[in-house]
C-alpha positions as CSV (number, residue, x, y, z in Angstrom):
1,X,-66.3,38.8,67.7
2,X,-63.6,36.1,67.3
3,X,-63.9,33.2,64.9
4,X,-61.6,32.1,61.6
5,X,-64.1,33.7,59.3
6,X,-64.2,37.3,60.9
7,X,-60.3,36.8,62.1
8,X,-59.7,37.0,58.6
9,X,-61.6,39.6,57.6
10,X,-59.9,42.0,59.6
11,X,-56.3,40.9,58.9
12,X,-57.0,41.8,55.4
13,X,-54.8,45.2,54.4
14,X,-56.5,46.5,51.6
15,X,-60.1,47.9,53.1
16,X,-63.0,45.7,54.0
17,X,-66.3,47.4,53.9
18,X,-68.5,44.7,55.5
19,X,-69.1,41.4,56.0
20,X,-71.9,38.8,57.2
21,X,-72.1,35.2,58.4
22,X,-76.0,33.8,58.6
23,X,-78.0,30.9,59.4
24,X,-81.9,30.6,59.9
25,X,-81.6,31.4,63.5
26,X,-78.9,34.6,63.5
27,X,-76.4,37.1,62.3
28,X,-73.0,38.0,62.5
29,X,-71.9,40.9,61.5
30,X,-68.5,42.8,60.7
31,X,-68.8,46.7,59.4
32,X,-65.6,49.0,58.9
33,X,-67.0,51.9,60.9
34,X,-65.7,54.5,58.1
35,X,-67.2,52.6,55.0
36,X,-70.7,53.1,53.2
37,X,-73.5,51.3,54.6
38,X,-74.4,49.7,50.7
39,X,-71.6,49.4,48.8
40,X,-71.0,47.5,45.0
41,X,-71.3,44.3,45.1
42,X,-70.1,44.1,41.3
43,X,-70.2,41.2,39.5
44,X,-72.0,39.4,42.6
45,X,-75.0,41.4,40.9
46,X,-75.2,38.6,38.7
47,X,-76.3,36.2,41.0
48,X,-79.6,38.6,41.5
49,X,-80.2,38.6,37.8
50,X,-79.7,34.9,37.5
51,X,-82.3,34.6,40.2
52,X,-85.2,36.8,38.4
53,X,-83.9,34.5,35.6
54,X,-85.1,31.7,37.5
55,X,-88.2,33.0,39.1
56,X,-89.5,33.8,35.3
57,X,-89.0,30.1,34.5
58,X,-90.6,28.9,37.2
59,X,-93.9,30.6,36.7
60,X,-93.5,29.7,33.4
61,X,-93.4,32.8,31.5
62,X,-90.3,31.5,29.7
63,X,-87.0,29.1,29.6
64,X,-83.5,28.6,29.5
65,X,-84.0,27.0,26.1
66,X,-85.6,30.5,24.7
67,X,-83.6,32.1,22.0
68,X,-82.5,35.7,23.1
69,X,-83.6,37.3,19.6
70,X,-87.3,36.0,20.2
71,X,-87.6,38.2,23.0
72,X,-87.0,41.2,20.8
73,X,-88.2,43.3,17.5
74,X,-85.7,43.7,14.5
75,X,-85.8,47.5,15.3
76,X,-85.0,47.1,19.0
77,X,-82.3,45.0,17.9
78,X,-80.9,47.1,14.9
79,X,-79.5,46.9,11.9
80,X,-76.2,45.5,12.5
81,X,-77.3,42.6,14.4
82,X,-75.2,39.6,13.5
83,X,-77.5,37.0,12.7
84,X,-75.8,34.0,14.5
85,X,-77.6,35.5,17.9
86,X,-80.5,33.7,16.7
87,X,-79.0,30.8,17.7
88,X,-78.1,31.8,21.1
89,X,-80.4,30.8,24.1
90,X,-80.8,32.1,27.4
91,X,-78.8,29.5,29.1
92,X,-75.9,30.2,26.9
93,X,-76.2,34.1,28.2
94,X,-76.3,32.7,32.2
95,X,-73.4,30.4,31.4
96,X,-71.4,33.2,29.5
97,X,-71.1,30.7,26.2
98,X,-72.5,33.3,23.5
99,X,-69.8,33.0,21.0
100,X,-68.8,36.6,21.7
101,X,-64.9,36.6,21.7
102,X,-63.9,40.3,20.9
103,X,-65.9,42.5,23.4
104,X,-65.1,44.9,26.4
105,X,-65.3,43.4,29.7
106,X,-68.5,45.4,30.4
107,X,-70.9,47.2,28.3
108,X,-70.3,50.5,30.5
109,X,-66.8,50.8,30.7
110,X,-65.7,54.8,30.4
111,X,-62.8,54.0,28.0
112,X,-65.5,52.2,25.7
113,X,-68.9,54.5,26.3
114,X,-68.4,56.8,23.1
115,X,-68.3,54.0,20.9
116,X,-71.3,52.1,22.8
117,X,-73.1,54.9,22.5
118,X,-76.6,55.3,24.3
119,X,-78.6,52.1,22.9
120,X,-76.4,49.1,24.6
121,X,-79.1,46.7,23.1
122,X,-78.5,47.5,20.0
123,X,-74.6,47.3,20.9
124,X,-75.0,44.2,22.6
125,X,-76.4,42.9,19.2
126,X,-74.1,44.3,17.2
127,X,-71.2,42.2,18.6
128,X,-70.2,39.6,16.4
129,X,-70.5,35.7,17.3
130,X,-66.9,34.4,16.4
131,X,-66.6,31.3,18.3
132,X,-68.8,28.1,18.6
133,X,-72.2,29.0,20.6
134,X,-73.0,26.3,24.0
135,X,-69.1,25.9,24.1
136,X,-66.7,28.9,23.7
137,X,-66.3,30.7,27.3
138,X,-66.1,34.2,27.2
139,X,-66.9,36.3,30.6
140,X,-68.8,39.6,30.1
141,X,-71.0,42.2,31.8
142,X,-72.5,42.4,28.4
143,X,-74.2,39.5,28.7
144,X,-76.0,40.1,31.4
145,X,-77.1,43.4,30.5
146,X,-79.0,41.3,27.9
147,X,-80.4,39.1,30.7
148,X,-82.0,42.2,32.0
149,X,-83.3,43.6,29.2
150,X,-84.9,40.1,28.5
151,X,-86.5,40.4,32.2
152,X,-87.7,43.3,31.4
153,X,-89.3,41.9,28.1
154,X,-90.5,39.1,30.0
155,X,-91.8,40.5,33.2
156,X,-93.4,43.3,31.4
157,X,-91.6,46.2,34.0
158,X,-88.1,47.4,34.2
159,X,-85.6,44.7,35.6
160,X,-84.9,46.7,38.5
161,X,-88.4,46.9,39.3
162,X,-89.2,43.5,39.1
163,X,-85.9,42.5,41.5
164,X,-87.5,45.0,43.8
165,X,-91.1,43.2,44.0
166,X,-89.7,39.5,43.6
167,X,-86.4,39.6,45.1
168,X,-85.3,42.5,47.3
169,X,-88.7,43.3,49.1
170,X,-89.3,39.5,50.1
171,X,-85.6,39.5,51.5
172,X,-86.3,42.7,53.5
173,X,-83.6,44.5,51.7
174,X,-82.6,47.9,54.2
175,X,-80.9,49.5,51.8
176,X,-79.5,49.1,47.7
177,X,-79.3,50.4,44.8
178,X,-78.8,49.6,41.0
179,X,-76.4,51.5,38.6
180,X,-78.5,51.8,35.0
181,X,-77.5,52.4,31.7
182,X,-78.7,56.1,29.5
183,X,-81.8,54.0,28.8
184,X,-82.5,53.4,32.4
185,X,-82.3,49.6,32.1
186,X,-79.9,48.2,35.0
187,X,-76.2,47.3,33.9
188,X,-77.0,44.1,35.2
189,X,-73.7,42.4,35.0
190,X,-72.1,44.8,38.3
191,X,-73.3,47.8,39.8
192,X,-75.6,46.9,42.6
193,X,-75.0,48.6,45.4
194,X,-76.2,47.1,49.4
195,X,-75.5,45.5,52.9
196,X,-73.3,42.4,53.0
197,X,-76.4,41.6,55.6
198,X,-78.6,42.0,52.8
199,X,-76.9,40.5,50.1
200,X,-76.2,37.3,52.1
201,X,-80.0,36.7,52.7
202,X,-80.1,35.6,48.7
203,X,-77.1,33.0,49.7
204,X,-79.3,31.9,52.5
205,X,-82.4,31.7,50.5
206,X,-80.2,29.6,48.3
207,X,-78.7,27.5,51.3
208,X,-82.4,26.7,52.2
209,X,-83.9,25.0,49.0
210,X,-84.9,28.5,47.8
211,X,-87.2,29.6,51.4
212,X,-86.0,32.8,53.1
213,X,-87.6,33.6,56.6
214,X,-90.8,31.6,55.6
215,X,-91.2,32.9,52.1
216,X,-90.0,31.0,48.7
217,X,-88.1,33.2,46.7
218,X,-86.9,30.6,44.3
219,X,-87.5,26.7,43.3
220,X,-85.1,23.9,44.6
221,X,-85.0,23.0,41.0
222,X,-83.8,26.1,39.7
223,X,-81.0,26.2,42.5
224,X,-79.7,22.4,41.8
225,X,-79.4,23.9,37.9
226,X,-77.7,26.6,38.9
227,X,-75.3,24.4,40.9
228,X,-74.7,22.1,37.7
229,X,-74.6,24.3,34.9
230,X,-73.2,27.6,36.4
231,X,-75.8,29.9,36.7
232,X,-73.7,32.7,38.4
233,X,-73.2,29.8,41.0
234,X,-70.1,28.4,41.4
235,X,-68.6,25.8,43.8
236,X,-65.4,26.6,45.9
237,X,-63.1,23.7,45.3
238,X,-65.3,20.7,46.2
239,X,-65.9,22.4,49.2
240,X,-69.9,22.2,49.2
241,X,-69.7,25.8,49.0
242,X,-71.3,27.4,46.2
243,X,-70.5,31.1,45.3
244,X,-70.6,34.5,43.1
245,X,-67.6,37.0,43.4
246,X,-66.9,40.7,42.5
247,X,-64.1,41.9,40.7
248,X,-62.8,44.0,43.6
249,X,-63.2,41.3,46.3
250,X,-66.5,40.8,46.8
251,X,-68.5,37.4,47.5
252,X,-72.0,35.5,48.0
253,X,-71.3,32.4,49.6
254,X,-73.6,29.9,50.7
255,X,-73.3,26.0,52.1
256,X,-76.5,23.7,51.3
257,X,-75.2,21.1,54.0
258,X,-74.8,23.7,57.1
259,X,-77.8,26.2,55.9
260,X,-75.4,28.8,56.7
261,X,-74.6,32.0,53.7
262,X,-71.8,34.4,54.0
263,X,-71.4,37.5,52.1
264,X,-68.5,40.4,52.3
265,X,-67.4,43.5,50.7
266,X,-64.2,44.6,50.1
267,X,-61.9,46.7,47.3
268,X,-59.0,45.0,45.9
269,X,-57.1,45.9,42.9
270,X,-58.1,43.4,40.0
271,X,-55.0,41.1,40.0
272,X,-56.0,40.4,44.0
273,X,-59.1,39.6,43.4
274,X,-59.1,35.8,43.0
275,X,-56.4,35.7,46.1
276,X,-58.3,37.7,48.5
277,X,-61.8,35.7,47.6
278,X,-59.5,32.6,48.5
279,X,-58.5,33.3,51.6
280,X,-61.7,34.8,52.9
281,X,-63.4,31.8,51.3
282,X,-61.2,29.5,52.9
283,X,-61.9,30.8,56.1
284,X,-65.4,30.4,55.9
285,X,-64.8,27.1,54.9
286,X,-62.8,26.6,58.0
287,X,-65.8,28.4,59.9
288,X,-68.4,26.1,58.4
289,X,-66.3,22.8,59.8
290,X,-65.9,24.4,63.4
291,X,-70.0,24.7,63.5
């Protein structure tokens, strides 16, 4: 196997689990032979829940527009909620523009679980909105913990199950697996677990006007608002390519123009991250202009 993409991959020096390049026609594939076969995907998980997001909205069962408290009884949401949620909608969840400003990172971190506690909807409520909702950015797992909990509200099953039926069984999905909180809700905002060869069929799907191997997963409309508004979806430096990355180097990378999706994983210490994602990105870029 020799192009820029793969080249890269492998001159990496912190470990590379896996890593895919597809189009509608074939599959290249890279797997460290010592690694898992499904491994987490982190933060990329996102991109799956932004998706069952999408596929509520377009049967019409709800909408970006939706307030996040409507979904929801007071006693589910608790006592303590803070009463400024009411204002939030669903698209300010996808986009990460709340108003939450003083929150863990995730809503399963160890360090933070004894103060959390076992209801993390009733956390998730509890948090305080400090800062102007629609504008102030504030990145959180916790957010999309709440974007599963609203599937599951929604859809009327579990989150995971509902991914399973809508998402994972109409990609063919070999192998994954979702990381849950004490309730037995999925985390949501990391913690899915499965093949870069699986994981890059969403990117595809996405690279295709929503159509994977014949079978619409999602609506072109839902993937050009993605695009604009950052739905878990962001483009790589005006690159065409449009992307969801892990904390510990991990990516779902797709190009609209080519039809061609990419997707890798890889463990990186935190502060790498954003440079490992970079180079591996830019070699797919450089891939993507070869083909």
């Amino acid at each position: 196997m020799s192009n820029v993409f793969f080249d890269a991959v492998m001159n990496e020096t912190d470990p590379m689990y896996d890593a895919v390049i597809m189009d509608e026609n074939s599959v290249q594939r890279w797997k460290n032979p010592v690694s898992h076969n499904a491994n987490n995907g982190h933060s990329t998980t996102k991109l799956f829940v932004a998706t069952a997001i999408g596929i509520l909205c377009d049967r019409g069962l709800m909408s970006v527009d939706d307030k996040a408290t409507k979904f929801f009884t007071k006693e589910e949401m608790g006592d303590t909620l803070d009463e400024r949620w009411n204002n939030v909608t669903v698209k300010d969840i996808l986009r990460h523009k709340t108003g939450m400003e003083n929150i863990p990172y995730g809503v399963d971190e160890d360090s933070d679980i004894e103060k959390i506690g076992s209801d993390f909807l009733k956390y998730v409520f509890s948090i305080k909105i400090e800062q102007k909702t629609g504008e102030f950015y504030k990145y959180s797992d916790a957010a999309y913990y709440l974007l599963g909990r609203i599937i599951s509200k929604v859809s009327g099953m579990n989150a995971i199950i509902f991914m399973r039926e809508n998402i994972f069984k109409p990609l063919s999905f070999a192998q994954w697996a979702m990381a849950t909180c004490p309730e037995g809700y999925p985390i949501c905002g990391g913690g899915f677990f499965s093949r870069s060869e699986d994981s890059a069929k969403l990117g595809l799907a996405y690279a295709c006007e929503g159509v994977y191997n014949g079978k619409k997963i999602i609506s072109r409309e839902w993937i050009e608002n993605a695009k604009k508004e950052d739905f878990a979806c962001t483009q790589f430096r005006d690159t065409g390519i449009f992307l969801k990355t892990g904390a510990r180097g991990q990516c779902i990378a797709f190009s609209p123009e080519k039809r061609v999706a990419a997707a890798w994983h890889g463990c990186s210490a935190l502060d790498d991250n954003g440079k490992r994602n970079d180079r591996l990105l830019s070699a797919f870029d450089s891939y993507l202009k070869s083909i």
